[in-house]
Biopython code that builds the backbone (N, CA, C, O; Angstrom):
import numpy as np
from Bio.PDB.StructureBuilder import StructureBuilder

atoms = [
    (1, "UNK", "N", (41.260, -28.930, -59.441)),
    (1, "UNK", "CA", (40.018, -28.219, -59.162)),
    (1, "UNK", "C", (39.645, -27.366, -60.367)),
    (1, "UNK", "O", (40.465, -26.599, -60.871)),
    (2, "UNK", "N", (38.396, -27.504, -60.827)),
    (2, "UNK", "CA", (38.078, -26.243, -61.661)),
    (2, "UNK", "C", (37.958, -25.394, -61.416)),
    (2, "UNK", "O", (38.101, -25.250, -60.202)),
    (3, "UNK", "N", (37.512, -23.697, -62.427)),
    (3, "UNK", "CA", (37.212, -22.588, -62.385)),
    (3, "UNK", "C", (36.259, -22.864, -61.630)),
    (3, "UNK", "O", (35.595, -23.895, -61.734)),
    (4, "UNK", "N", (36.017, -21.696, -60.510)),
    (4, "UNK", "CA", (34.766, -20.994, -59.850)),
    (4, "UNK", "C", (33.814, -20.788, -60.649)),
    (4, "UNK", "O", (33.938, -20.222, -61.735)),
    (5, "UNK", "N", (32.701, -21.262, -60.149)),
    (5, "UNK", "CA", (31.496, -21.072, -60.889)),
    (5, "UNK", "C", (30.545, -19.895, -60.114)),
    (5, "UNK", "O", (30.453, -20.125, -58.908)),
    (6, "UNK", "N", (29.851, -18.731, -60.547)),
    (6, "UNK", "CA", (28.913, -17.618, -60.079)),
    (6, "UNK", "C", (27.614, -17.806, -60.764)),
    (6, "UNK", "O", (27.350, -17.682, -61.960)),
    (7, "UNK", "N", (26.749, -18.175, -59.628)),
    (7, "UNK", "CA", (25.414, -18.365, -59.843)),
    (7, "UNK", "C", (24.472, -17.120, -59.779)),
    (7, "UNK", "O", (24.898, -16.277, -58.990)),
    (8, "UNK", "N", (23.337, -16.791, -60.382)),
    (8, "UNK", "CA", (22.451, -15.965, -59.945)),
    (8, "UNK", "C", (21.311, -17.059, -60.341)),
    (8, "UNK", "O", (21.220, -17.888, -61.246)),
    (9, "UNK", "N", (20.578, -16.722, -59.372)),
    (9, "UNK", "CA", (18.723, -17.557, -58.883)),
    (9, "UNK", "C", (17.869, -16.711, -58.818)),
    (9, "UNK", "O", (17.952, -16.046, -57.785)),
    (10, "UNK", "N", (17.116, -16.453, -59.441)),
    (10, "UNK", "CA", (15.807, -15.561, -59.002)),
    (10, "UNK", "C", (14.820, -16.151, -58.822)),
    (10, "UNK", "O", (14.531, -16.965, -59.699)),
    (11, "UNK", "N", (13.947, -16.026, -57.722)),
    (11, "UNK", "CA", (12.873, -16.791, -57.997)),
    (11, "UNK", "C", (11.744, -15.651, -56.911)),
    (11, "UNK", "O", (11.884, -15.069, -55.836)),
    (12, "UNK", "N", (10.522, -15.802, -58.052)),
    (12, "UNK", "CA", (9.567, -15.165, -57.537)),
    (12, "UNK", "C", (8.220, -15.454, -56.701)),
    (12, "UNK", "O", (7.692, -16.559, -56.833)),
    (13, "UNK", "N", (7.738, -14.641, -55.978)),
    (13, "UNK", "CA", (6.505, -15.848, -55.224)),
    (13, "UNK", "C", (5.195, -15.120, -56.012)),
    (13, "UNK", "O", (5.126, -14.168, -56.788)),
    (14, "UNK", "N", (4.176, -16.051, -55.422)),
    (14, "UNK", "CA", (3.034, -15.738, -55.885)),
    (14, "UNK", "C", (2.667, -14.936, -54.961)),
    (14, "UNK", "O", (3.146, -14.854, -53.830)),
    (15, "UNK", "N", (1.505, -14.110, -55.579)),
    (15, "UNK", "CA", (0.882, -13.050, -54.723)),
    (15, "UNK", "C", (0.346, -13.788, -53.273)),
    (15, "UNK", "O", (-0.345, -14.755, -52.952)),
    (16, "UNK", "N", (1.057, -12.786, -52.666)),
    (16, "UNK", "CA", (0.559, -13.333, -51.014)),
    (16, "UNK", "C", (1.406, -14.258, -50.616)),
    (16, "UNK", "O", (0.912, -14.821, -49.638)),
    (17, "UNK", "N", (2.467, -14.710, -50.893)),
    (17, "UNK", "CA", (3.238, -15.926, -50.803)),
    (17, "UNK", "C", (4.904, -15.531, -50.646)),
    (17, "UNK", "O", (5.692, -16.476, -50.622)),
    (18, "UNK", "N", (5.380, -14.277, -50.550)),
    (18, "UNK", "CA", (6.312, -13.248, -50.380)),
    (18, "UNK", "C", (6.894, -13.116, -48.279)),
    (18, "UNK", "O", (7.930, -12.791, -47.699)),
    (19, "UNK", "N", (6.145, -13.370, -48.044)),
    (19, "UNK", "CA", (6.997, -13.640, -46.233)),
    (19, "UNK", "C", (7.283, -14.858, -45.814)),
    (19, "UNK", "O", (8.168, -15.296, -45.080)),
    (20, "UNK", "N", (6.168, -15.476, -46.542)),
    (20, "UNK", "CA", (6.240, -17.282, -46.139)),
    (20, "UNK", "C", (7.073, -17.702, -46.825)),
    (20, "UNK", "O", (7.783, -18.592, -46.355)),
    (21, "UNK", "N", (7.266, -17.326, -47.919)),
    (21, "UNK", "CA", (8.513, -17.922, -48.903)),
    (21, "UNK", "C", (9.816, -17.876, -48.514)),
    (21, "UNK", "O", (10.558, -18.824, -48.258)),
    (22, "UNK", "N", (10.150, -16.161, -48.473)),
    (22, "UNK", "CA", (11.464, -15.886, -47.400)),
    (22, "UNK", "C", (11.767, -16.663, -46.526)),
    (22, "UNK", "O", (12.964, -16.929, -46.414)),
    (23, "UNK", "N", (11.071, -17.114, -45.869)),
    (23, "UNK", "CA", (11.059, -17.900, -44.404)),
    (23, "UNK", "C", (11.593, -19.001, -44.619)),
    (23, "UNK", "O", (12.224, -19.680, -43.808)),
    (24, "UNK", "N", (11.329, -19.278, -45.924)),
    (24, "UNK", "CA", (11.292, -20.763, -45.997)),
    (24, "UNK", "C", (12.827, -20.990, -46.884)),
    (24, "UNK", "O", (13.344, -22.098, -47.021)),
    (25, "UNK", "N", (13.452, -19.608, -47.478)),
    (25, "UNK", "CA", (14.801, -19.210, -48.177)),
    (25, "UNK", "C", (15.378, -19.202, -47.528)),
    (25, "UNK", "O", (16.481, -19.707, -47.736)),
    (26, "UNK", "N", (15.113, -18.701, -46.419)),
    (26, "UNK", "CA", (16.188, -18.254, -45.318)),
    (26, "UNK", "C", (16.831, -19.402, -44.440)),
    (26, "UNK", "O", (18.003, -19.427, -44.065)),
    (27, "UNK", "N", (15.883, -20.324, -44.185)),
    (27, "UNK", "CA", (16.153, -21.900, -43.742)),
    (27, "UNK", "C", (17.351, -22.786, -44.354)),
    (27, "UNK", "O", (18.076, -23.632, -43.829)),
    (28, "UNK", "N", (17.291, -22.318, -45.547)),
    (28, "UNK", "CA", (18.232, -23.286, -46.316)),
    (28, "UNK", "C", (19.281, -22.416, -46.405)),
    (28, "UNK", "O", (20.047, -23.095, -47.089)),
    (29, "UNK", "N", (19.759, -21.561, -46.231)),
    (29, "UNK", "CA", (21.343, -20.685, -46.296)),
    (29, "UNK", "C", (22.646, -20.980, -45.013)),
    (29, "UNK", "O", (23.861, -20.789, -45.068)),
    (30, "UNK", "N", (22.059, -21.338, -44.273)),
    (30, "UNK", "CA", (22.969, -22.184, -43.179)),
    (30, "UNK", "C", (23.222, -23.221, -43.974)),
    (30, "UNK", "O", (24.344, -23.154, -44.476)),
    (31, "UNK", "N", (22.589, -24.167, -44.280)),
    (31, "UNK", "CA", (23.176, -25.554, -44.635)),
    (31, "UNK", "C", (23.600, -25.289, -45.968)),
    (31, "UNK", "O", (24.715, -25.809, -45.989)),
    (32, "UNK", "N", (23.397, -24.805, -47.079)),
    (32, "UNK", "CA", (23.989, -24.454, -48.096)),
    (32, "UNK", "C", (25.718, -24.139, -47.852)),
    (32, "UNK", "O", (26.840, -24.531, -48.174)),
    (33, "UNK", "N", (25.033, -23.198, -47.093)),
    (33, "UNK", "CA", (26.858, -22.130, -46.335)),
    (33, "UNK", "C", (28.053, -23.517, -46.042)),
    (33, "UNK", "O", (29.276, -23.387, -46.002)),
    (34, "UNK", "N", (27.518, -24.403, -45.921)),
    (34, "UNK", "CA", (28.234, -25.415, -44.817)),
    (34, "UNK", "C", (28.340, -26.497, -46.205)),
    (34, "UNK", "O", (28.840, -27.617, -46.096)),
    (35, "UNK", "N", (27.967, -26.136, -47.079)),
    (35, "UNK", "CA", (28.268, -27.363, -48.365)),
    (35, "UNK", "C", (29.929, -27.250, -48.541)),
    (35, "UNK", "O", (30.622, -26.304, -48.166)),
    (36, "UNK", "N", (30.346, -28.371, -49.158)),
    (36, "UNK", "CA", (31.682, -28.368, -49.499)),
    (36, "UNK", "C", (31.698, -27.833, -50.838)),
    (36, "UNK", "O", (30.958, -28.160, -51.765)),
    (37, "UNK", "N", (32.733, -26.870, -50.840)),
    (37, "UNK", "CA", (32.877, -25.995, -52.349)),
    (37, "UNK", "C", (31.943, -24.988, -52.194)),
    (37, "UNK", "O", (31.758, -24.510, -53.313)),
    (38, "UNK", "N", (31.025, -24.231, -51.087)),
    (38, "UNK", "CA", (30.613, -23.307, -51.013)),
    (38, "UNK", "C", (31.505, -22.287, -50.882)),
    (38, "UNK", "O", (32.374, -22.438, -50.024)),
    (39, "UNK", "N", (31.501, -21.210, -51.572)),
    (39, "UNK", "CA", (32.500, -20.133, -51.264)),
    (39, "UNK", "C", (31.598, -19.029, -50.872)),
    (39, "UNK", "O", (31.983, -18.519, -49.820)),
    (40, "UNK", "N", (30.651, -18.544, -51.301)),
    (40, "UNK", "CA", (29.113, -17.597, -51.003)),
    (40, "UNK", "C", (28.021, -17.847, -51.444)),
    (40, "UNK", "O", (27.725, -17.950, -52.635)),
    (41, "UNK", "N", (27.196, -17.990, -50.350)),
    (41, "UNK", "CA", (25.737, -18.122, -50.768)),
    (41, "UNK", "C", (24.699, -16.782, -49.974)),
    (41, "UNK", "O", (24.612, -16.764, -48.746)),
    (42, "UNK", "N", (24.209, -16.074, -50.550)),
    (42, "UNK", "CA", (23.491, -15.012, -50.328)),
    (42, "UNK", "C", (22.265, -14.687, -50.810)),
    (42, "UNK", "O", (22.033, -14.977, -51.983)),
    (43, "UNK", "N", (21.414, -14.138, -50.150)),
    (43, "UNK", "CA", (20.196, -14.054, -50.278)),
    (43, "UNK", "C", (19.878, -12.699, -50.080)),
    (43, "UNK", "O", (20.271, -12.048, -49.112)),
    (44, "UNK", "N", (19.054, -12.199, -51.137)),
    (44, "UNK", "CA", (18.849, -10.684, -51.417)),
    (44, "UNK", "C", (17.235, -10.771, -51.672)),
    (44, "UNK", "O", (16.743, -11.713, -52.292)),
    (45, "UNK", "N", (16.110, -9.215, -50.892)),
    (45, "UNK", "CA", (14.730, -9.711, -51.824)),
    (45, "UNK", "C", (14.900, -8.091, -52.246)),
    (45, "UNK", "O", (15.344, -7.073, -51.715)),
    (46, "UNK", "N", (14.266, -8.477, -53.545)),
    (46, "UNK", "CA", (14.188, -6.631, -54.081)),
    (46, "UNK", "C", (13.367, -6.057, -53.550)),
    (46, "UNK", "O", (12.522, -6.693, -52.918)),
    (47, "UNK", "N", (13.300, -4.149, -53.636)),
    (47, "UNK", "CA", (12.064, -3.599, -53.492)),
    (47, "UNK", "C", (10.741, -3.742, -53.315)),
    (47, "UNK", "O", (9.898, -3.207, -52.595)),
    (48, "UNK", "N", (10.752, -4.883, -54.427)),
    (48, "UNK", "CA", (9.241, -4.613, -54.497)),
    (48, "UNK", "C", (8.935, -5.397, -53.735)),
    (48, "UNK", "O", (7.846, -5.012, -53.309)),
    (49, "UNK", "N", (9.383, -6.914, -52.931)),
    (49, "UNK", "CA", (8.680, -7.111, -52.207)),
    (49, "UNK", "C", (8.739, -8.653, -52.558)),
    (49, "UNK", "O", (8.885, -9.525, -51.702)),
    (50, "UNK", "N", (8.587, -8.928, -54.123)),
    (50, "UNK", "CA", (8.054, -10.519, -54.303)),
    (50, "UNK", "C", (8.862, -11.030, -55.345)),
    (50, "UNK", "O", (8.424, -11.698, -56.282)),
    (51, "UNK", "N", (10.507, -10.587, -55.109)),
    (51, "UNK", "CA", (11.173, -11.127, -55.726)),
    (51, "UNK", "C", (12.454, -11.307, -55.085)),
    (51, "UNK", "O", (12.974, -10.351, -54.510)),
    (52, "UNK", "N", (13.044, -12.499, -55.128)),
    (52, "UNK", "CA", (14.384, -12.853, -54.334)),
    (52, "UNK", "C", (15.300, -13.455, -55.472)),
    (52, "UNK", "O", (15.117, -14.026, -56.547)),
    (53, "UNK", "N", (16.416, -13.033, -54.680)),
    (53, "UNK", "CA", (17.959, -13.117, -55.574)),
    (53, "UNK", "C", (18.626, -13.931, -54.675)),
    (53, "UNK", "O", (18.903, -13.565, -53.533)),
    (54, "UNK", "N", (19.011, -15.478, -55.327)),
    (54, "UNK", "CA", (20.272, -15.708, -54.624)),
    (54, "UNK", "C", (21.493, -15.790, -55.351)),
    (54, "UNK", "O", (21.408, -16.328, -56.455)),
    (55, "UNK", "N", (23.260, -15.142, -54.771)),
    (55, "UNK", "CA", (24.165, -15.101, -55.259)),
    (55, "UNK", "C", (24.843, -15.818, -54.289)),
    (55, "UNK", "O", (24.825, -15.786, -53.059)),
    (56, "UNK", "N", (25.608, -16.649, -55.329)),
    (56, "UNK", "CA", (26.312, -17.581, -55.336)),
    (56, "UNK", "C", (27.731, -17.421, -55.621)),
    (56, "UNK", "O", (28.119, -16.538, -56.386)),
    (57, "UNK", "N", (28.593, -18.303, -54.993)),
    (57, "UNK", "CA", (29.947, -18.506, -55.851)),
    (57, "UNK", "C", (30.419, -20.202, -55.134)),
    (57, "UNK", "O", (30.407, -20.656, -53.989)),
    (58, "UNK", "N", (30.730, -20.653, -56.220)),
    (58, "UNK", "CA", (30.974, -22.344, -56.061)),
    (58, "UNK", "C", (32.260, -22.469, -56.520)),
    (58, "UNK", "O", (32.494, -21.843, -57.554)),
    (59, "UNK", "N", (33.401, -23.274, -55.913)),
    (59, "UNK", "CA", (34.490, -23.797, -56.184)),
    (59, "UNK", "C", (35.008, -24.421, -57.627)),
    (59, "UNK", "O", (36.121, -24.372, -58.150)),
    (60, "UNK", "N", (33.808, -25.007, -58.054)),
    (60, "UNK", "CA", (33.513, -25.656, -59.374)),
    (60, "UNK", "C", (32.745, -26.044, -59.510)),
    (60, "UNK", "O", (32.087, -26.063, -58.469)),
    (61, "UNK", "N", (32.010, -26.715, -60.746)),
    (61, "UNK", "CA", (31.197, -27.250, -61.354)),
    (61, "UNK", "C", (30.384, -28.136, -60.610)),
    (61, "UNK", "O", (29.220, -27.958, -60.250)),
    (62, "UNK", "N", (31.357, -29.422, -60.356)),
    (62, "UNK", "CA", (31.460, -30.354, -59.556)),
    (62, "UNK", "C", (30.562, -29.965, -57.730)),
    (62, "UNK", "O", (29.566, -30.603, -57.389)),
    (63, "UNK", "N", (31.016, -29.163, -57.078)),
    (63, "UNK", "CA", (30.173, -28.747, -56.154)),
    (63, "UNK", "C", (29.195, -28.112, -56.409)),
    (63, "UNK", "O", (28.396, -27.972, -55.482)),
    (64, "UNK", "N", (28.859, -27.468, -57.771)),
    (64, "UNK", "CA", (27.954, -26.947, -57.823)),
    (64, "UNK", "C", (26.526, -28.217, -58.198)),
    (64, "UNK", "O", (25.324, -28.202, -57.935)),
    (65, "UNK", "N", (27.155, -28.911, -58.701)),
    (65, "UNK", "CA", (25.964, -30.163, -59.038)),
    (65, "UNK", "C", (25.952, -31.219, -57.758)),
    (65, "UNK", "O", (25.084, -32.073, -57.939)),
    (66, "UNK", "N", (26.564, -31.369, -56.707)),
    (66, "UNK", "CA", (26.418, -31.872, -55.561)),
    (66, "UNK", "C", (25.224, -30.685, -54.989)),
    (66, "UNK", "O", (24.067, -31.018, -54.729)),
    (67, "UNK", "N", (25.615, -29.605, -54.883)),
    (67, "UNK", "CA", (24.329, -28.733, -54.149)),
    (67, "UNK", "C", (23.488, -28.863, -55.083)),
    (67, "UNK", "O", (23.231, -27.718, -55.456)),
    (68, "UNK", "N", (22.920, -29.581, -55.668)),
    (68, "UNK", "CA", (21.520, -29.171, -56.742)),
    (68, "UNK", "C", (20.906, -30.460, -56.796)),
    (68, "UNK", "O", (19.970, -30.818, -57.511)),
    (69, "UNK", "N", (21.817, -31.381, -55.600)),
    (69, "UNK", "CA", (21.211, -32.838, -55.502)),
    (69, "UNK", "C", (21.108, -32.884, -54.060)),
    (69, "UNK", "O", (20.539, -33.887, -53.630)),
    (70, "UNK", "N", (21.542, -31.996, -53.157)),
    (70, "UNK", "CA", (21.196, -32.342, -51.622)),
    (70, "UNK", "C", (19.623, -31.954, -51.441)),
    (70, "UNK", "O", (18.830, -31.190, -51.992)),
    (71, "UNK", "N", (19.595, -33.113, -50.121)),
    (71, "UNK", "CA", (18.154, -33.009, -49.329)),
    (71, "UNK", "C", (17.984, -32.119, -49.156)),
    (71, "UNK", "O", (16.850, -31.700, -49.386)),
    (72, "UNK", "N", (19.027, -31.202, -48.619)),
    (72, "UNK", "CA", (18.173, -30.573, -48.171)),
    (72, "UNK", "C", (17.379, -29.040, -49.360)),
    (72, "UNK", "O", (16.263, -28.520, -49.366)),
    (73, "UNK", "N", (18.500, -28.824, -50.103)),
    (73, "UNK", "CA", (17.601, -28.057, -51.744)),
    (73, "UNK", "C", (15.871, -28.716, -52.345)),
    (73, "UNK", "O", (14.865, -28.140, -52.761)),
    (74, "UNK", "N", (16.262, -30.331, -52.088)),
    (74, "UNK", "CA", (15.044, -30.873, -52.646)),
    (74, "UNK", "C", (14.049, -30.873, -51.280)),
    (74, "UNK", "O", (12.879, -31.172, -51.519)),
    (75, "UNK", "N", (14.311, -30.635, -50.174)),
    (75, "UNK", "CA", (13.393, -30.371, -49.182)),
    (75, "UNK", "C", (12.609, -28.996, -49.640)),
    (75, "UNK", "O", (11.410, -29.009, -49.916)),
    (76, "UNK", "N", (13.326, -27.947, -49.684)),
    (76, "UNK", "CA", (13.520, -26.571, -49.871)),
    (76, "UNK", "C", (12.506, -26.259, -51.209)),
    (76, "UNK", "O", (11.757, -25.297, -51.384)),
    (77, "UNK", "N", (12.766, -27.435, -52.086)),
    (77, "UNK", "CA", (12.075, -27.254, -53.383)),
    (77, "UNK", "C", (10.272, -27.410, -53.157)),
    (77, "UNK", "O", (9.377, -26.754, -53.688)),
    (78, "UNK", "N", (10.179, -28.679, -52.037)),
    (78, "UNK", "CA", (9.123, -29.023, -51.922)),
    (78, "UNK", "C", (8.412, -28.260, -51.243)),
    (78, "UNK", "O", (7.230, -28.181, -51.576)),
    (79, "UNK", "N", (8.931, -27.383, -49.979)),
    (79, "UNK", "CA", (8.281, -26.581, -49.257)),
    (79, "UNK", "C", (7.719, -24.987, -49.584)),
    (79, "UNK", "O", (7.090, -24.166, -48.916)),
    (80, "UNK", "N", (8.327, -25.001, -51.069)),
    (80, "UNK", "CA", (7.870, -23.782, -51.290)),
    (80, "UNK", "C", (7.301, -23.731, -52.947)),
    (80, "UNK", "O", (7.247, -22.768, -53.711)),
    (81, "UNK", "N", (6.905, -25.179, -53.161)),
    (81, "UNK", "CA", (6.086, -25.328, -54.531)),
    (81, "UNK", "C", (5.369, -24.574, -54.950)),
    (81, "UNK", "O", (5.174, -23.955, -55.996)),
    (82, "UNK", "N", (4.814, -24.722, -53.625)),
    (82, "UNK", "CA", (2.746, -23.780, -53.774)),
    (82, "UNK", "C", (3.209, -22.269, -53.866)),
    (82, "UNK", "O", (2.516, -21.492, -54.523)),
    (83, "UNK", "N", (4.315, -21.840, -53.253)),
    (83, "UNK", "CA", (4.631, -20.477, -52.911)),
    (83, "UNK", "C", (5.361, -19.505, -53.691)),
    (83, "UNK", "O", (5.517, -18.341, -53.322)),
    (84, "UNK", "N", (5.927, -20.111, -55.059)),
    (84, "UNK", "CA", (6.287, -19.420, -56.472)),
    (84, "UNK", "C", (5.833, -19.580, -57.295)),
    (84, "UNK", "O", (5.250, -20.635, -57.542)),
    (85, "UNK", "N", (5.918, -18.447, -58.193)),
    (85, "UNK", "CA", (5.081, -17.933, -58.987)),
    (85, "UNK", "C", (5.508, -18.907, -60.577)),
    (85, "UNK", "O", (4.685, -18.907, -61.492)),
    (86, "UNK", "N", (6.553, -19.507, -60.688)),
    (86, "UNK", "CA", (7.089, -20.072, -61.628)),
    (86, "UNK", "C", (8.617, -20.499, -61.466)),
    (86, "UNK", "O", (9.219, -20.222, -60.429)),
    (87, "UNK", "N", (9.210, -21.159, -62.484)),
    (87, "UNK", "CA", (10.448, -21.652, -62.178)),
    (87, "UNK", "C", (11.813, -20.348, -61.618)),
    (87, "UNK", "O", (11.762, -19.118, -61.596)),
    (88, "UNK", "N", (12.604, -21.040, -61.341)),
    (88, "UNK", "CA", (13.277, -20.492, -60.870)),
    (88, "UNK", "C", (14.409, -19.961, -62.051)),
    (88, "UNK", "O", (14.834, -20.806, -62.839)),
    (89, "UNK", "N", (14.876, -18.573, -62.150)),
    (89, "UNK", "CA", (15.300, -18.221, -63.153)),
    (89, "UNK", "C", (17.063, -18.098, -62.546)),
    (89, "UNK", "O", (17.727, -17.375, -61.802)),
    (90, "UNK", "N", (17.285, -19.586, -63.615)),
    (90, "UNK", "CA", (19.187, -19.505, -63.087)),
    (90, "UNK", "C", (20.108, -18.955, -63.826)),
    (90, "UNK", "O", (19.586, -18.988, -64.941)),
    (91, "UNK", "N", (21.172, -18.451, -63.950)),
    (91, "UNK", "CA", (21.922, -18.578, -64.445)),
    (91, "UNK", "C", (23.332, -18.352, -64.516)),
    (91, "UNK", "O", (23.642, -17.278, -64.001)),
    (92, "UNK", "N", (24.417, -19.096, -65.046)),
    (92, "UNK", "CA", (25.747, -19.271, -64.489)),
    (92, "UNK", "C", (26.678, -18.703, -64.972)),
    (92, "UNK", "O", (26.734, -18.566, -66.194)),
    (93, "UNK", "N", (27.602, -18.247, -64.191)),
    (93, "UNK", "CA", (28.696, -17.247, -64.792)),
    (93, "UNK", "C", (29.990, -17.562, -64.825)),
    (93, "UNK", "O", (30.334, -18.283, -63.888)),
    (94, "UNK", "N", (31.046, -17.193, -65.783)),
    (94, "UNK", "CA", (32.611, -17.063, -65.402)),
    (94, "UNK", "C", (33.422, -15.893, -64.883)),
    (94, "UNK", "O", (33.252, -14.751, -65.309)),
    (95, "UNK", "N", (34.088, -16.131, -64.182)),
    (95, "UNK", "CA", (35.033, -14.431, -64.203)),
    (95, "UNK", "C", (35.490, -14.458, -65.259)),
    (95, "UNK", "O", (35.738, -15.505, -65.858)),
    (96, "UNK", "N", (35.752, -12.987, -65.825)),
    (96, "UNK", "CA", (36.820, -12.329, -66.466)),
    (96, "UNK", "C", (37.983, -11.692, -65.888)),
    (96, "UNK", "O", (38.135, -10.673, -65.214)),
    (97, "UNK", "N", (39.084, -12.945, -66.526)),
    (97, "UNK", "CA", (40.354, -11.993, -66.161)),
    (97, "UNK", "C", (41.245, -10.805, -66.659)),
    (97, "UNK", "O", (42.079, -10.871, -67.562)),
    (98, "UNK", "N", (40.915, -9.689, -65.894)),
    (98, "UNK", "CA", (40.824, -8.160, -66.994)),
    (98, "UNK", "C", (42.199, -7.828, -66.459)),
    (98, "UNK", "O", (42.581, -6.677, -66.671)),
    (99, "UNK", "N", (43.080, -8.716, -65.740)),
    (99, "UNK", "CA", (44.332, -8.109, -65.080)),
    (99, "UNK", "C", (45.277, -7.817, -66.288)),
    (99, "UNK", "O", (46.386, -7.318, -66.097)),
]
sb = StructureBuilder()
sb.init_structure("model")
sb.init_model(0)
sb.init_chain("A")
sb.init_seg("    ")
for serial, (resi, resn, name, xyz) in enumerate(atoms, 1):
    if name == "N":
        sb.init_residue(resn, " ", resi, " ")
    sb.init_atom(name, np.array(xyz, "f"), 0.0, 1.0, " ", f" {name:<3s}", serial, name[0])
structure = sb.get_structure()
């Protein structure tokens, strides 16, 4: 098995497009949760209102590119096209072992 992989996702909606979007984030975190090699998937929206965070932690690599090919993400992708403001801002992390 490889290193754990830690994701951060941001993705923002367009004006007016901030409850419907959620709605439509929130749908996909059950079945995510239930992926193999999911270790955490979480969903955070900031302050202001029209920006969401998802944090992640994946088993490896390997599960992490199985979730970025399921239906149901590319369902998820389609249903909320109209409803962000631009791409989705990823990016992937390692631990540091400070022991």
């Amino acid at each position: 098995m490889g290193e754990r992989v830690y994701v951060s996702a941001v993705v923002t909606a367009r004006d007016g497009c901030a409850d419907a979007l959620e709605r439509e984030l929130r749908r996909v975190v059950p079945l995510v949760r239930a992926e193999a090699g999911c270790i955490r998937y979480d969903l955070h929206r900031a302050d202001s209102g029209d920006v969401f965070l998802f944090y992640e932690i994946w088993e490896s690599d390997a599960a992490l590119a199985a979730h970025g090919v399921s239906a149901h993400m590319a369902a998820m992708r389609r249903a909320t096209a109209e409803m962000v403001a631009g791409p989705t801002e990823v990016a992937l992390w390692r631990g540091i072992d400070v022991a």
